[in-house]
mmCIF file of the N, C-alpha and C atoms, coordinates in Angstrom:
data_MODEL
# 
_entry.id   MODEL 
# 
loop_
_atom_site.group_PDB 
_atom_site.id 
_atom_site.type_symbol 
_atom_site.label_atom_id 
_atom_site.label_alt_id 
_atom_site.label_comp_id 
_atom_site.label_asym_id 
_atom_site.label_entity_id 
_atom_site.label_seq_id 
_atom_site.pdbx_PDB_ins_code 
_atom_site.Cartn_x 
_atom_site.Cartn_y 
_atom_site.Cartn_z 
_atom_site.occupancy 
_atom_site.B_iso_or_equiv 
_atom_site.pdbx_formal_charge 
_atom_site.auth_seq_id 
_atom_site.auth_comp_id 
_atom_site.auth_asym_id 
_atom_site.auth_atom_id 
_atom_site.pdbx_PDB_model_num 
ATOM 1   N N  . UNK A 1 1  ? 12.270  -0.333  6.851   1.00 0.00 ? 1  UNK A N  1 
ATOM 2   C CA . UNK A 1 1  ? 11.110  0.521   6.712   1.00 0.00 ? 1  UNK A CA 1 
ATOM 3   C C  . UNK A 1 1  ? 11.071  1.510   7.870   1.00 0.00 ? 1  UNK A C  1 
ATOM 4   N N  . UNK A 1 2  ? 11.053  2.880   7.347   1.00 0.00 ? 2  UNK A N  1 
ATOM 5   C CA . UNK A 1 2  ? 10.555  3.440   8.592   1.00 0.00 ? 2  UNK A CA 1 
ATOM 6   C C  . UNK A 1 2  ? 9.652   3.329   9.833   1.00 0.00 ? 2  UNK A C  1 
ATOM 7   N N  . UNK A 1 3  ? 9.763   3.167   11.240  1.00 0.00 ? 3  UNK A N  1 
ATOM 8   C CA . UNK A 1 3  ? 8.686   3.269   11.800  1.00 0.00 ? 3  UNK A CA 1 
ATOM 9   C C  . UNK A 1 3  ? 7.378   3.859   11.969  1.00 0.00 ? 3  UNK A C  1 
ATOM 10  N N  . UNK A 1 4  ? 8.331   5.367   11.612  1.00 0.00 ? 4  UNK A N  1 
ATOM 11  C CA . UNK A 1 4  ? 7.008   6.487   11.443  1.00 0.00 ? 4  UNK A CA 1 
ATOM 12  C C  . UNK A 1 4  ? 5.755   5.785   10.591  1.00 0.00 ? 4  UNK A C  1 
ATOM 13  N N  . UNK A 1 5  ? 6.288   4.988   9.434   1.00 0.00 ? 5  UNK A N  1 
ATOM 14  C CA . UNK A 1 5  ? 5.423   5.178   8.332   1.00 0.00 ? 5  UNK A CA 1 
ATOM 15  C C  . UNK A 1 5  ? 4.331   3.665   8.798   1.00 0.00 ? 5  UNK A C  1 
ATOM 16  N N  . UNK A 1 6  ? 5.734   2.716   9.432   1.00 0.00 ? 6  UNK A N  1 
ATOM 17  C CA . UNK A 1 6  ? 5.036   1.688   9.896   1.00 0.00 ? 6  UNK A CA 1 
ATOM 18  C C  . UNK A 1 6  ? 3.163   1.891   10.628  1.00 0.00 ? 6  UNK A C  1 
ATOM 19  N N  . UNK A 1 7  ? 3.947   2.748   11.565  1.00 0.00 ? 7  UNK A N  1 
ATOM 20  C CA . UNK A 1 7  ? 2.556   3.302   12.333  1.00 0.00 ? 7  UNK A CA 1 
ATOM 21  C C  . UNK A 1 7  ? 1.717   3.621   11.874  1.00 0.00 ? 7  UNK A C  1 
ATOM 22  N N  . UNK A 1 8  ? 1.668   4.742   11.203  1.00 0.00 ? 8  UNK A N  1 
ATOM 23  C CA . UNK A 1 8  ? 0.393   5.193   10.786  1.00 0.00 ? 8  UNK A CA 1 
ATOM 24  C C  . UNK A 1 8  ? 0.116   4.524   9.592   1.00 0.00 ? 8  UNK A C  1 
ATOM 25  N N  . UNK A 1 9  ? 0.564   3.352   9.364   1.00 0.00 ? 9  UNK A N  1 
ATOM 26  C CA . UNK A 1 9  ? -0.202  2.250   7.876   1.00 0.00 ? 9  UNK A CA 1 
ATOM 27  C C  . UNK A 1 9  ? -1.065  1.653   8.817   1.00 0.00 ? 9  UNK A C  1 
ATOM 28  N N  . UNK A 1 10 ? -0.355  1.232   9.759   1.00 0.00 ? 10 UNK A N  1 
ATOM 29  C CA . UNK A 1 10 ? -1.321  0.075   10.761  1.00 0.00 ? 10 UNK A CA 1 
ATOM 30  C C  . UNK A 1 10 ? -2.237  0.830   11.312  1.00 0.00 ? 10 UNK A C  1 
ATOM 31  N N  . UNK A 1 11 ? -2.304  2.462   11.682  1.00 0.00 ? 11 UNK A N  1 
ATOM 32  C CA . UNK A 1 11 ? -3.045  2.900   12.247  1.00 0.00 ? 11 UNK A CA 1 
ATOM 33  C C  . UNK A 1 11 ? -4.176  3.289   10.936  1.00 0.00 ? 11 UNK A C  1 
ATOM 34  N N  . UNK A 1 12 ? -3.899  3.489   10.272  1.00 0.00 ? 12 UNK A N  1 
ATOM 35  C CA . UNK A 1 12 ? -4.626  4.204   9.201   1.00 0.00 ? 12 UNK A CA 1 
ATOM 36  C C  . UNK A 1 12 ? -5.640  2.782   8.582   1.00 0.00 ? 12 UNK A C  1 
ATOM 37  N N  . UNK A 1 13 ? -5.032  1.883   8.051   1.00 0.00 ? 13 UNK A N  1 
ATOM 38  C CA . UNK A 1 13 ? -5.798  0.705   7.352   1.00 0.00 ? 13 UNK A CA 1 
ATOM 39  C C  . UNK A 1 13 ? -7.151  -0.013  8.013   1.00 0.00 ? 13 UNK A C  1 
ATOM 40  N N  . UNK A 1 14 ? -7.056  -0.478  9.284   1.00 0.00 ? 14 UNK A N  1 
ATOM 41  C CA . UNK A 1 14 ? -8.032  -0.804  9.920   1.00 0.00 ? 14 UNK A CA 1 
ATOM 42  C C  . UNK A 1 14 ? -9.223  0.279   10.304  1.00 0.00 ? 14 UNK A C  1 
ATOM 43  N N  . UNK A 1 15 ? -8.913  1.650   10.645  1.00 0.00 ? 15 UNK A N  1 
ATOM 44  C CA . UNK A 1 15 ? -9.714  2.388   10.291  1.00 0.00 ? 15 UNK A CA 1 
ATOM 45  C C  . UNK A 1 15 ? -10.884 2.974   9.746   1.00 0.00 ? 15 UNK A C  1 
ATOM 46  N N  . UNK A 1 16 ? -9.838  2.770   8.404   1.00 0.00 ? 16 UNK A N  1 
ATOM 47  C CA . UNK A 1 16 ? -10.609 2.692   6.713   1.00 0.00 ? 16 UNK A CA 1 
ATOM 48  C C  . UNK A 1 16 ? -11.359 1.457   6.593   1.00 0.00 ? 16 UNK A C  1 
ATOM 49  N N  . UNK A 1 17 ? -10.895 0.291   7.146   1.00 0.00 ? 17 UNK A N  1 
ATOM 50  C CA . UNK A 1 17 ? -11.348 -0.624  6.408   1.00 0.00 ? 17 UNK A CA 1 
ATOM 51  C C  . UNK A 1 17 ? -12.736 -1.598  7.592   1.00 0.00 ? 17 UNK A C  1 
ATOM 52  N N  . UNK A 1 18 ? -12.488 -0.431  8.519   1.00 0.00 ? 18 UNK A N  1 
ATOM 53  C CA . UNK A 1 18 ? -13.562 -1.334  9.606   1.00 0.00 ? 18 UNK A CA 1 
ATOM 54  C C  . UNK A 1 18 ? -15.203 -1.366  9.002   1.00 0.00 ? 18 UNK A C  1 
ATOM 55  N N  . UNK A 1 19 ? -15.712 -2.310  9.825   1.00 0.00 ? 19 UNK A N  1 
ATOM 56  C CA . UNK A 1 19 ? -16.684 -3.144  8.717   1.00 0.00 ? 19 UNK A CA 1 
ATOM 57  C C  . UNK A 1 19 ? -18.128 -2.234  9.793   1.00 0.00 ? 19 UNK A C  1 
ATOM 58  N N  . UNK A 1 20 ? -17.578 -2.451  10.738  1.00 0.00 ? 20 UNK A N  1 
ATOM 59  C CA . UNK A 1 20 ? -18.768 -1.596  12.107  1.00 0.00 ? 20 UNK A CA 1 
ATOM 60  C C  . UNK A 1 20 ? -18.987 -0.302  11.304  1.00 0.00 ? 20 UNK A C  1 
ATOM 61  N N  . UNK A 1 21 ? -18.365 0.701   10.405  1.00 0.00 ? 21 UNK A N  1 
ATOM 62  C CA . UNK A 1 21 ? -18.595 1.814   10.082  1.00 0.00 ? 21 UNK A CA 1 
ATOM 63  C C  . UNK A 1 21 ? -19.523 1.603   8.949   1.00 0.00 ? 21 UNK A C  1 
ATOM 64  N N  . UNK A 1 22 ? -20.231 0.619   8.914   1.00 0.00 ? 22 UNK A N  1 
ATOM 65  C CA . UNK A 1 22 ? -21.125 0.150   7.547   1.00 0.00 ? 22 UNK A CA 1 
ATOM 66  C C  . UNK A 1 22 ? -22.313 -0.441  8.114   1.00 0.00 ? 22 UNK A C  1 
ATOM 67  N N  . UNK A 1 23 ? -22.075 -1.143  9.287   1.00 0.00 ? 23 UNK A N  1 
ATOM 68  C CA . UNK A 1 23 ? -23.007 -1.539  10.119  1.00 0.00 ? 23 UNK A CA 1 
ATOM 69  C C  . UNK A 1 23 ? -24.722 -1.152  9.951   1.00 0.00 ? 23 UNK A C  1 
ATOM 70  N N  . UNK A 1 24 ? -24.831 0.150   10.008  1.00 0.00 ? 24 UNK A N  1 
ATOM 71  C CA . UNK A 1 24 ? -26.281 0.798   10.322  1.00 0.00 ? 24 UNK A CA 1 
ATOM 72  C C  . UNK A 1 24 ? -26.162 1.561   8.829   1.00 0.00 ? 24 UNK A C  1 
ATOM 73  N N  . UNK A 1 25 ? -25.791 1.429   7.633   1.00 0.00 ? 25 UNK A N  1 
ATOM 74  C CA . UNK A 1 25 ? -26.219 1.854   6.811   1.00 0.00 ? 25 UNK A CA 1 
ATOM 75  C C  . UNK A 1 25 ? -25.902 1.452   5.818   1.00 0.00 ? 25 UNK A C  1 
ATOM 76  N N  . UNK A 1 26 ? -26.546 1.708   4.114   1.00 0.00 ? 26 UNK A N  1 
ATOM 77  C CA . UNK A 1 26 ? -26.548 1.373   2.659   1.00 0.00 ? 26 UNK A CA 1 
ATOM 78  C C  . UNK A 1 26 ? -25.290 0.843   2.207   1.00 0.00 ? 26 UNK A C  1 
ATOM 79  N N  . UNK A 1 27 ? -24.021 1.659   2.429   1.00 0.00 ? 27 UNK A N  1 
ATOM 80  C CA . UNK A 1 27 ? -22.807 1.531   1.925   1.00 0.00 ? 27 UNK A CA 1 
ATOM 81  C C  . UNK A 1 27 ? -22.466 0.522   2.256   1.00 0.00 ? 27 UNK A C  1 
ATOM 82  N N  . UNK A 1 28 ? -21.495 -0.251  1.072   1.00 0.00 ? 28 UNK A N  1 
ATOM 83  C CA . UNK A 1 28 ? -21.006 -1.544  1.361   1.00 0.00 ? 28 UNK A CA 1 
ATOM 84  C C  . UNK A 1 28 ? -19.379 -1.052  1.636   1.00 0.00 ? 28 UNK A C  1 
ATOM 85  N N  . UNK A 1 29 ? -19.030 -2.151  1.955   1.00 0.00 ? 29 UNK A N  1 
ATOM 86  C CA . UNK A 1 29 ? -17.633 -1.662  2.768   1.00 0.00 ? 29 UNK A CA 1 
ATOM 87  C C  . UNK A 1 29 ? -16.552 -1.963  1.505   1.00 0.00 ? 29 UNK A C  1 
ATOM 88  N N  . UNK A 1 30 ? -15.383 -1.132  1.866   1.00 0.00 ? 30 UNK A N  1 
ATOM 89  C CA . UNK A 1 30 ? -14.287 -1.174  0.580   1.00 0.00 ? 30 UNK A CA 1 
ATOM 90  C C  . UNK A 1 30 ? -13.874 -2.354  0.604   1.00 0.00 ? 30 UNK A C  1 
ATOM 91  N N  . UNK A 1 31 ? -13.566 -2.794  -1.079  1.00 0.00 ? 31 UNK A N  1 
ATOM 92  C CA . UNK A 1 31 ? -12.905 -4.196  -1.071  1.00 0.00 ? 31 UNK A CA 1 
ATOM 93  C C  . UNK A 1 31 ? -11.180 -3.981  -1.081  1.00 0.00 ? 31 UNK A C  1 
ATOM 94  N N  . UNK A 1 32 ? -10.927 -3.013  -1.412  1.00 0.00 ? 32 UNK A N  1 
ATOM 95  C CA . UNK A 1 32 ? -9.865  -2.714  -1.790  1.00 0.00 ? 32 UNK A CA 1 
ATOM 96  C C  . UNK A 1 32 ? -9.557  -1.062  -1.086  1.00 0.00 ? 32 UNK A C  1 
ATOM 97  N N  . UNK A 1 33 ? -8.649  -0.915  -0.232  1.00 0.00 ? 33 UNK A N  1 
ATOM 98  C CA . UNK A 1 33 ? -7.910  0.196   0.097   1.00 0.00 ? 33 UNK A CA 1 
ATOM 99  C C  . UNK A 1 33 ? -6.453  0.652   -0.113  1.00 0.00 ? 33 UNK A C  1 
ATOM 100 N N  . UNK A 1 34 ? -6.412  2.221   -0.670  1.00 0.00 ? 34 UNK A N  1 
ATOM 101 C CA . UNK A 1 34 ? -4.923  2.303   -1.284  1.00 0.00 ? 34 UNK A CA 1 
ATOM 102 C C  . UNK A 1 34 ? -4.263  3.511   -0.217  1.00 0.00 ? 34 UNK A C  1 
ATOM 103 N N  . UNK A 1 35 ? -3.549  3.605   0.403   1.00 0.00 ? 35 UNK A N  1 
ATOM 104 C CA . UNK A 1 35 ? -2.122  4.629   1.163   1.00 0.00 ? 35 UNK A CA 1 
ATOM 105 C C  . UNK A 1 35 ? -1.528  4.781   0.763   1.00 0.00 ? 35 UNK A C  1 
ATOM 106 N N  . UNK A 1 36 ? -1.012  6.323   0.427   1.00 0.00 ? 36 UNK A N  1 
ATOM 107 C CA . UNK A 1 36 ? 0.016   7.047   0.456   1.00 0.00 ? 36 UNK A CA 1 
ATOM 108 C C  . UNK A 1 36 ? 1.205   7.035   1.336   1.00 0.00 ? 36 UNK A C  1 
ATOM 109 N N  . UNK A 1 37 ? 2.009   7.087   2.060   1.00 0.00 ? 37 UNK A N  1 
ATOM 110 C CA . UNK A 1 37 ? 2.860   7.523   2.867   1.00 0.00 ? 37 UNK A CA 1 
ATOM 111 C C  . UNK A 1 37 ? 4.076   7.872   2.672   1.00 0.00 ? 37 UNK A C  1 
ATOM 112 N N  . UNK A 1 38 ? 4.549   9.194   2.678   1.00 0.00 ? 38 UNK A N  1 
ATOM 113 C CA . UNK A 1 38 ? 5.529   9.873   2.039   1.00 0.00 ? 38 UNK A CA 1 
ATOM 114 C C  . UNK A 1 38 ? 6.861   9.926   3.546   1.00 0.00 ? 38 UNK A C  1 
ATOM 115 N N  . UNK A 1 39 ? 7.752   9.960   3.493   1.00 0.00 ? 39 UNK A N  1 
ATOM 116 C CA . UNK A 1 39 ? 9.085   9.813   4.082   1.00 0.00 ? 39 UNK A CA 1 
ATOM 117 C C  . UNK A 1 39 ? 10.590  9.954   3.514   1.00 0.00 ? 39 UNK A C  1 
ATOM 118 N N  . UNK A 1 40 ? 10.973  10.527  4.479   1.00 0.00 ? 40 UNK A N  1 
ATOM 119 C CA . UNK A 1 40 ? 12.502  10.537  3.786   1.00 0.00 ? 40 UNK A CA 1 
ATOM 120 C C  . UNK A 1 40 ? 12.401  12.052  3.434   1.00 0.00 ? 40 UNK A C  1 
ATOM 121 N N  . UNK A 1 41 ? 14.135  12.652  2.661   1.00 0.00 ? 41 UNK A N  1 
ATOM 122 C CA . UNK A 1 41 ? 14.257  13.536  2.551   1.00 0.00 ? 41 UNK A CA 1 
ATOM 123 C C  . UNK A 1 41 ? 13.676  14.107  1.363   1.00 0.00 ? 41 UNK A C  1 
ATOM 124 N N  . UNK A 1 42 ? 13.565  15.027  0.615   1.00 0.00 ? 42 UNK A N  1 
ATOM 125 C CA . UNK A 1 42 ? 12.405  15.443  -0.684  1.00 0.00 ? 42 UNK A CA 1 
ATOM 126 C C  . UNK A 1 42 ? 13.653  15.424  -1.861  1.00 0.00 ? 42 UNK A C  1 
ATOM 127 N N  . UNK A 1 43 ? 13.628  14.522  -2.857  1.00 0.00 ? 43 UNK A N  1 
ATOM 128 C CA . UNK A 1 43 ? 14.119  14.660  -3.787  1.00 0.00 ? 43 UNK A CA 1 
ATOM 129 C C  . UNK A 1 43 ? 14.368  15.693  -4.791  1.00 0.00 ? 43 UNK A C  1 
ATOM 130 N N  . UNK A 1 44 ? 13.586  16.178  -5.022  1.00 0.00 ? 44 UNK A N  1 
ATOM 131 C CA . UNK A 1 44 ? 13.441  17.317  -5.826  1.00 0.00 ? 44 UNK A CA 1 
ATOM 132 C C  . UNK A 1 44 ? 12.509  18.287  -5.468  1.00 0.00 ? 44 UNK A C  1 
ATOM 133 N N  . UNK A 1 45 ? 12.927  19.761  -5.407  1.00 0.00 ? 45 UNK A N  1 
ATOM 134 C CA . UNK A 1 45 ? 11.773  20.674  -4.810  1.00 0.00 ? 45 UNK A CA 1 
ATOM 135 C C  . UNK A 1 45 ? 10.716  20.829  -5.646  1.00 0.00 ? 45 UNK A C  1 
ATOM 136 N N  . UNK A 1 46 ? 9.789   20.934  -5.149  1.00 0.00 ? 46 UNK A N  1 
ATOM 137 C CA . UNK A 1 46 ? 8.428   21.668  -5.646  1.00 0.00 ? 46 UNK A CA 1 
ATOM 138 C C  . UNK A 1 46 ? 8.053   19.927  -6.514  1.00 0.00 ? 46 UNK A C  1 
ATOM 139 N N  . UNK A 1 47 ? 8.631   18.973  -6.121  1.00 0.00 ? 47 UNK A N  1 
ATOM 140 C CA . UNK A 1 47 ? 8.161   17.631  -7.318  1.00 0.00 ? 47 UNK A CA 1 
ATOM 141 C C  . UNK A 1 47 ? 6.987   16.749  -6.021  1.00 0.00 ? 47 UNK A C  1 
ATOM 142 N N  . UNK A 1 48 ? 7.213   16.788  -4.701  1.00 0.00 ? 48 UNK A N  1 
ATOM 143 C CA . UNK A 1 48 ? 6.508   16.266  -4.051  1.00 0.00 ? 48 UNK A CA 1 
ATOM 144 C C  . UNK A 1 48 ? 7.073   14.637  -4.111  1.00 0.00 ? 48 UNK A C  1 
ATOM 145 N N  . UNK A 1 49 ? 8.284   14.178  -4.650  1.00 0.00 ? 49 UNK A N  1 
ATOM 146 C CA . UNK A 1 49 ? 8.822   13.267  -3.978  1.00 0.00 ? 49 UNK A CA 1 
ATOM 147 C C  . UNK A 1 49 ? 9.879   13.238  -3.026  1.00 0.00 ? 49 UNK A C  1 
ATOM 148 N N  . UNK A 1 50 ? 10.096  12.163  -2.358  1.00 0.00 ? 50 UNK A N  1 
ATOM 149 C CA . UNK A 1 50 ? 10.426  11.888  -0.869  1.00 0.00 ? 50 UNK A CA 1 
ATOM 150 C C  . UNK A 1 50 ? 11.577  10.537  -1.377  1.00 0.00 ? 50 UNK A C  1 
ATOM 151 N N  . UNK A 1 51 ? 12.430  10.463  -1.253  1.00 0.00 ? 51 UNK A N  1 
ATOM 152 C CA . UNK A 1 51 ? 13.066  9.300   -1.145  1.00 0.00 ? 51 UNK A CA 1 
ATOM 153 C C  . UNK A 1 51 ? 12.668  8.015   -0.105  1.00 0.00 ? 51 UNK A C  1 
ATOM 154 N N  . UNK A 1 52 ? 11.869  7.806   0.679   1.00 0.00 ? 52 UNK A N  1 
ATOM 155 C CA . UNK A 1 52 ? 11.228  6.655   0.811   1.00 0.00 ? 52 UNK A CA 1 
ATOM 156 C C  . UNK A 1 52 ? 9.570   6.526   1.015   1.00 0.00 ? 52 UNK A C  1 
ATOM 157 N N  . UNK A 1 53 ? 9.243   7.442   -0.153  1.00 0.00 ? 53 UNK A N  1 
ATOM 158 C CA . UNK A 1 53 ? 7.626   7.244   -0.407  1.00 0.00 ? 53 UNK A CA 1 
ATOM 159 C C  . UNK A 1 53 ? 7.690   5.788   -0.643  1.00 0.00 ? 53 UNK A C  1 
ATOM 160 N N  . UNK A 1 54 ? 6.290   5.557   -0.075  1.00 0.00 ? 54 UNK A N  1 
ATOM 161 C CA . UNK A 1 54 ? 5.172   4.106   -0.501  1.00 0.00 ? 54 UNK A CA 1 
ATOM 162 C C  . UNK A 1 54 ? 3.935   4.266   -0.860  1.00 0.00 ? 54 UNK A C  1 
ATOM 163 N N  . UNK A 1 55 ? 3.810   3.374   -1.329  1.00 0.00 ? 55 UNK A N  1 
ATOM 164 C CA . UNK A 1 55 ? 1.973   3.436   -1.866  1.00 0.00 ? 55 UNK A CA 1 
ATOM 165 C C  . UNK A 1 55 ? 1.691   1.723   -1.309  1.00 0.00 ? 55 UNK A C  1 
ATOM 166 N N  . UNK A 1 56 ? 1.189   1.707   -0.495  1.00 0.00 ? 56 UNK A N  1 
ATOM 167 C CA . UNK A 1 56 ? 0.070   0.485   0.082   1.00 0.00 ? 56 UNK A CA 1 
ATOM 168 C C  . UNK A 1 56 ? -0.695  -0.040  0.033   1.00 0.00 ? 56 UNK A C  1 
ATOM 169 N N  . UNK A 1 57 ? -1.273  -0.957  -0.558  1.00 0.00 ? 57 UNK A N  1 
ATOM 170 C CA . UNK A 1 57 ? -2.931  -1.942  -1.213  1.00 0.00 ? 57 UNK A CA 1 
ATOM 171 C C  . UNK A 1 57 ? -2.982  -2.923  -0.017  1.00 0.00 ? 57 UNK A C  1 
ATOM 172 N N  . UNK A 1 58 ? -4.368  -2.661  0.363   1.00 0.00 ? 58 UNK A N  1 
ATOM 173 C CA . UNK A 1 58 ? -4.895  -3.568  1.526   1.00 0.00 ? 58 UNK A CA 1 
ATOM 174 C C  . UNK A 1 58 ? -6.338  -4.271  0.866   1.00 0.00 ? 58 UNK A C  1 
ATOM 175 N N  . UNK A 1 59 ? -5.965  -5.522  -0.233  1.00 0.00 ? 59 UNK A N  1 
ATOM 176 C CA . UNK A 1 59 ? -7.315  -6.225  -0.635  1.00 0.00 ? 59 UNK A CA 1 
ATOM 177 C C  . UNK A 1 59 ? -8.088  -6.992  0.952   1.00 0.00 ? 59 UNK A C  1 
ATOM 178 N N  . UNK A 1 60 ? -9.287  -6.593  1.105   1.00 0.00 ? 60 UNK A N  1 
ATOM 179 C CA . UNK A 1 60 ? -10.328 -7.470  2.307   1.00 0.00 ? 60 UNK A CA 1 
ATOM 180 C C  . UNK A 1 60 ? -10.607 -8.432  1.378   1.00 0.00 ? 60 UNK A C  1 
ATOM 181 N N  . UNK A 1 61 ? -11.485 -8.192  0.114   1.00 0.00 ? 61 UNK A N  1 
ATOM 182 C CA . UNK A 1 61 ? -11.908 -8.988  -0.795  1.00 0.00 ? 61 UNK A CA 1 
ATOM 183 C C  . UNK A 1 61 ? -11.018 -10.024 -1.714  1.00 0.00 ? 61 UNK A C  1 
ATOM 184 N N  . UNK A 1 62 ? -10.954 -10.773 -1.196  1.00 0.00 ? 62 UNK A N  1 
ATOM 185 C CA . UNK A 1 62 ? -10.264 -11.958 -2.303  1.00 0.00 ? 62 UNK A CA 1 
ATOM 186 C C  . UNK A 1 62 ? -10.263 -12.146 -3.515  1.00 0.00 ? 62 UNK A C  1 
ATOM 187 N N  . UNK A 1 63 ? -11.737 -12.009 -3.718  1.00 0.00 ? 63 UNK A N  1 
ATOM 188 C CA . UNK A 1 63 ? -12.220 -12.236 -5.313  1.00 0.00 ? 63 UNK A CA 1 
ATOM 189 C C  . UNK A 1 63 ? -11.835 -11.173 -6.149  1.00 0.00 ? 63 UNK A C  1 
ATOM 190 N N  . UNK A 1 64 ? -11.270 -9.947  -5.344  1.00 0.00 ? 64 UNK A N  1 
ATOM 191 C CA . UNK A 1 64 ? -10.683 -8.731  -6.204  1.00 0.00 ? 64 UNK A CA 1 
ATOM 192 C C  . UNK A 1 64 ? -9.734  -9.174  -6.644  1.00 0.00 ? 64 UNK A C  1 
ATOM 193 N N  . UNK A 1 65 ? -8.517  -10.414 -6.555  1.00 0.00 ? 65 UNK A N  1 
ATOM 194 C CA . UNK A 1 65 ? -7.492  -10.545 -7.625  1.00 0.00 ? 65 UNK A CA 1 
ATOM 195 C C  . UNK A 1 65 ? -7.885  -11.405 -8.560  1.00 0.00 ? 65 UNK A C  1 
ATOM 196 N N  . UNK A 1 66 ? -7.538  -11.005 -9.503  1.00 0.00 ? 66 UNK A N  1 
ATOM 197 C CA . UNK A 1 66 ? -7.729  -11.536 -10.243 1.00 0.00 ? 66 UNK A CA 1 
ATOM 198 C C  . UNK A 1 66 ? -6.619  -12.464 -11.009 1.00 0.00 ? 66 UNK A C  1 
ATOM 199 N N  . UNK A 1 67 ? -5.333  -12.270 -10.508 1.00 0.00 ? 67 UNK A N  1 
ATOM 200 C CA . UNK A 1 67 ? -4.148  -13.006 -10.905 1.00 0.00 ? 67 UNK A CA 1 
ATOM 201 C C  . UNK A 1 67 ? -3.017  -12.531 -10.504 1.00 0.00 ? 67 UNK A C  1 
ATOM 202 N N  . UNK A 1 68 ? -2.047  -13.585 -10.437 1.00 0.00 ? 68 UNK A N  1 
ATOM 203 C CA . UNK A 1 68 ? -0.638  -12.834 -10.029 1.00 0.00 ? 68 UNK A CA 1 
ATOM 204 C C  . UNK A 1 68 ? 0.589   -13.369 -10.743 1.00 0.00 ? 68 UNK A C  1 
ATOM 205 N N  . UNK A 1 69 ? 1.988   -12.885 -10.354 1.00 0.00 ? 69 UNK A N  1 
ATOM 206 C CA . UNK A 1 69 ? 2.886   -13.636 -10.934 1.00 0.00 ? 69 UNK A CA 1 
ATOM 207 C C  . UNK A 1 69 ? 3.991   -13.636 -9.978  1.00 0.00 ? 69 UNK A C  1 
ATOM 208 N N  . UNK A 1 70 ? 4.941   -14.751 -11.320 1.00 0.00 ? 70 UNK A N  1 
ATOM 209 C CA . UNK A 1 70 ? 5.998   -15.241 -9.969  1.00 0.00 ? 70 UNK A CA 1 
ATOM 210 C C  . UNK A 1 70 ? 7.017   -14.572 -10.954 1.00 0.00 ? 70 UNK A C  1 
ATOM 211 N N  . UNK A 1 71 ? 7.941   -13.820 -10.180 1.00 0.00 ? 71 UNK A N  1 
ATOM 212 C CA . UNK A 1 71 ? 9.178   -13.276 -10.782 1.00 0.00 ? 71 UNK A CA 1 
ATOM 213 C C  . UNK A 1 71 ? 9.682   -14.305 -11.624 1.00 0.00 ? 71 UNK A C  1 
ATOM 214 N N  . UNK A 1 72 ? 10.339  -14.531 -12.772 1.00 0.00 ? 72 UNK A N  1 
ATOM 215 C CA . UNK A 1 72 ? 11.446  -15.574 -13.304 1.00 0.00 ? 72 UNK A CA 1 
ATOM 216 C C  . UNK A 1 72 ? 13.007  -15.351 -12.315 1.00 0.00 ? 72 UNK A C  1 
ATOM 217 N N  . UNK A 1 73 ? 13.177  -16.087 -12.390 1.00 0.00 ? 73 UNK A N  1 
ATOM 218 C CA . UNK A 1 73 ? 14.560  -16.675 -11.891 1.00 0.00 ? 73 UNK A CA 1 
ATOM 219 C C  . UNK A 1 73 ? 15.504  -15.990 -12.759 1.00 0.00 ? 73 UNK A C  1 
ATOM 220 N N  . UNK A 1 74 ? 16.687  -15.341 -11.887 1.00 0.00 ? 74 UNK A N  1 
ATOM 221 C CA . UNK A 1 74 ? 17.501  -14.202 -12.312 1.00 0.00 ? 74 UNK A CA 1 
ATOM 222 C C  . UNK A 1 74 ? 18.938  -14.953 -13.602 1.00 0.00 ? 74 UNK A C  1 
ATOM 223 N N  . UNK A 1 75 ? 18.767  -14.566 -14.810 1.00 0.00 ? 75 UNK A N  1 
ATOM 224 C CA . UNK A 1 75 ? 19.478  -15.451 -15.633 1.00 0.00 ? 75 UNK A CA 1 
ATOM 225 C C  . UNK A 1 75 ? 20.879  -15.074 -15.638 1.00 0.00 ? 75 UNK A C  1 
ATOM 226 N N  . UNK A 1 76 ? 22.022  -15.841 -15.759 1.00 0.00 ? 76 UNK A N  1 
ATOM 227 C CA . UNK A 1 76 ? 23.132  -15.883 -15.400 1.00 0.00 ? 76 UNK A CA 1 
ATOM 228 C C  . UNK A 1 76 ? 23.796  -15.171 -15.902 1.00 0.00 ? 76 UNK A C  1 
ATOM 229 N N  . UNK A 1 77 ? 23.918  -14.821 -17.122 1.00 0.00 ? 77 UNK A N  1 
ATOM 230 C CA . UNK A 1 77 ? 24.387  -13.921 -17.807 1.00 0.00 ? 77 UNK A CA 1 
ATOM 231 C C  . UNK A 1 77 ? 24.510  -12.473 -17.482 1.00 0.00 ? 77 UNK A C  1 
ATOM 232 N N  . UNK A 1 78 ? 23.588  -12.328 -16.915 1.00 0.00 ? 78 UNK A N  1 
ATOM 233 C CA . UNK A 1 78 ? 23.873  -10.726 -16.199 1.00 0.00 ? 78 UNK A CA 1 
ATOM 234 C C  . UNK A 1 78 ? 23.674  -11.134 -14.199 1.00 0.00 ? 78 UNK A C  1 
ATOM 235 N N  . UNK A 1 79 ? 24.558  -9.669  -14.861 1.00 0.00 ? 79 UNK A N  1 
ATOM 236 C CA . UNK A 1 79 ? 24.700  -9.640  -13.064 1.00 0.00 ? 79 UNK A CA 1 
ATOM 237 C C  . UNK A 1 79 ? 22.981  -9.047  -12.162 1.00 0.00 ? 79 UNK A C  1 
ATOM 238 N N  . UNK A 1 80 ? 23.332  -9.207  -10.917 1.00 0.00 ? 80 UNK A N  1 
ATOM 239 C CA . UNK A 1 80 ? 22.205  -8.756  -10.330 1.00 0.00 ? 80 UNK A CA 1 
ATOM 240 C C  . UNK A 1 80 ? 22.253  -7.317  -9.548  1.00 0.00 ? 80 UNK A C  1 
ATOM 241 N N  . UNK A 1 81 ? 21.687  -6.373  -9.846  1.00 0.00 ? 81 UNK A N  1 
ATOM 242 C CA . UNK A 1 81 ? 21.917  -4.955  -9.102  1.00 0.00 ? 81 UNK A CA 1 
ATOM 243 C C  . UNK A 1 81 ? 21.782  -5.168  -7.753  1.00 0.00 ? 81 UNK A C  1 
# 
């Protein structure tokens, strides 16, 4: 992973997601926060992708999943990329 991008996730998430910025008023705080962070060289001009874009989900709230899954086990018959 890039560092660059490392940084400013860690810098960026706590940020967003600090609970003191809710403190003294109405708004309830996000349960769920999503990042962008674009990197790498640009794939295609004028398309706005990056060969090592990410997109980042930071759930606070637990009760926001609602389910998950477990990959299956890679079957023998084919190879693995």
């Amino acid at each position: 992973m890039n560092s660059t991008v490392t940084a400013e996730y860690q810098a960026a998430i706590p940020n967003v997601t600090s609970e003191s910025d809710y403190a003294d008023t109405r708004k309830k705080p996000f349960d769920t926060v999503r990042g962008v962070f674009r990197a790498g060289r640009v794939l295609y001009p004028n398309a706005g992708f990056r060969e090592k874009n990410q997109i980042r989900i930071c759930i606070r709230n637990l009760n926001c999943i609602k389910g998950y899954f477990h990959p299956p086990k890679p079957l023998v018959a084919y190879s693995i990329p």
